[in-house]
C-alpha positions in Angstrom: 13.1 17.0 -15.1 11.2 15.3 -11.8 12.5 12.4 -10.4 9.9 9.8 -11.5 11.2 6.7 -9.3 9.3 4.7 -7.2 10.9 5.9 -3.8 10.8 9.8 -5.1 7.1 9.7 -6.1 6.0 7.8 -3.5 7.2 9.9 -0.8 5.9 13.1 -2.8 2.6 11.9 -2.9 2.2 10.9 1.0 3.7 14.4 1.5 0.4 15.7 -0.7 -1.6 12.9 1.7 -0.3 13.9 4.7 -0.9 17.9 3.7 -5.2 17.3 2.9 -5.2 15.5 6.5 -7.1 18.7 7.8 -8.5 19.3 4.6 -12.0 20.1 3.7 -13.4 16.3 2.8 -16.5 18.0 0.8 -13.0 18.9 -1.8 -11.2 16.7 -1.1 -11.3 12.8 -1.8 -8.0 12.4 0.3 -9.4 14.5 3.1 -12.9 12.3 2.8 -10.9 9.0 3.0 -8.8 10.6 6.3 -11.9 11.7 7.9 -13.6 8.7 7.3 -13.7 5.4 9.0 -10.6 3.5 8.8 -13.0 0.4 7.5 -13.9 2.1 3.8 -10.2 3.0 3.5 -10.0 -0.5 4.5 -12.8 -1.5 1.6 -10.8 0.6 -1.0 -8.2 -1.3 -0.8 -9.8 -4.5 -0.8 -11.2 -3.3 -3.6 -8.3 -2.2 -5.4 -6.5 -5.4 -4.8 -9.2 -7.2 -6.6 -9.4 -4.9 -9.8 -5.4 -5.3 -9.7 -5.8 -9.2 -9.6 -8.5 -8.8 -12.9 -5.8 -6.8 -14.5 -2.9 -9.4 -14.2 -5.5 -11.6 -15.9 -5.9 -9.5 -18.8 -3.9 -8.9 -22.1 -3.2 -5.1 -21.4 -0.3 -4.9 -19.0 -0.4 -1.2 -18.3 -3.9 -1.5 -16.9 -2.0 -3.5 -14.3 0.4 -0.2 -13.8 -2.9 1.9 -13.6 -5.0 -0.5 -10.8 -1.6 -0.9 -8.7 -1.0 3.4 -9.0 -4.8 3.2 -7.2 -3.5 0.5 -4.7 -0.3 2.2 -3.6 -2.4 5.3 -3.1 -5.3 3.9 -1.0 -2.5 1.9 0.9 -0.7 4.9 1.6 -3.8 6.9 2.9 -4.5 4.0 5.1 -0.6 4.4 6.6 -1.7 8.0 6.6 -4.3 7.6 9.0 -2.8 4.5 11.3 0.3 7.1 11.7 2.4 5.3 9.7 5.0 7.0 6.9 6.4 5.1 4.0 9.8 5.1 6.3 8.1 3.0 8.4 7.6 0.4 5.4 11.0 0.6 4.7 12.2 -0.2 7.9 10.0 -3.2 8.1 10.9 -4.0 4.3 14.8 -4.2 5.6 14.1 -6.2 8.4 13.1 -8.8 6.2 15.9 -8.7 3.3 17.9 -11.4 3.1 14.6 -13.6 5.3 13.1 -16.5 3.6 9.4 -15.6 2.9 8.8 -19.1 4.7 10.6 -18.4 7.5 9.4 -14.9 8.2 6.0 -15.9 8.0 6.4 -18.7 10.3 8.4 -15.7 12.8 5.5 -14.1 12.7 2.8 -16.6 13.3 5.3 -18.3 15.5 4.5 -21.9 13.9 7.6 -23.6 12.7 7.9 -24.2 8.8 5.7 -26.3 7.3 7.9 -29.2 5.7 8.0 -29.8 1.4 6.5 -32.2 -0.2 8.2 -34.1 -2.4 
């Protein structure tokens, strides 16, 4: 039986990403994408994001786990083609364990933390 956990399929299907790099793009959506200009990979997931968004707001949960399948994808083929691997996420993920989201937002930015309002 395959592995069907987050961590296992996702780095199986960058592997397939990475592999239609040098693809033929007339065959190959993956290979179109990669060949492409970063801005419709760019689009895509714009678009993705948005049809994920619609899907929260609906009443049928597993189009939410259908919308954010196409949104991992088009996120990884944008990694693909900026040279990044989904090790690279990780690291960046770990760096921020344990981080308020506040505070490593305002790291980032380098703005202090806006104070609460009571």
């Amino acid at each position: 039986m395959a592995d069907d956990t987050l961590g296992v399929v996702i780095e199986r299907l960058f592997a397939v990403i990475e592999s239609r790099r040098d693809g033929d793009p007339s065959r190959s959506y993956t290979a179109e994408l990669l060949a492409g200009p970063e801005a419709r990979i760019a689009r895509k997931i714009g678009e993705e994001a948005v049809e994920t968004v619609i899907a929260a707001l609906g009443p049928e949960h597993e189009a939410v786990a259908r919308e954010s399948a196409d949104l991992l994808y088009h996120l990884m083929v944008l990694w693909a083609r900026c040279g990044l691997t989904p090790a690279d996420i990780g690291v960046e993920l770990a760096r921020r364990e344990g981080v308020s989201g506040h505070d490593e937002k305002a790291g980032r930015s380098g703005r202090s933390r806006k104070p609460e309002v009571k």
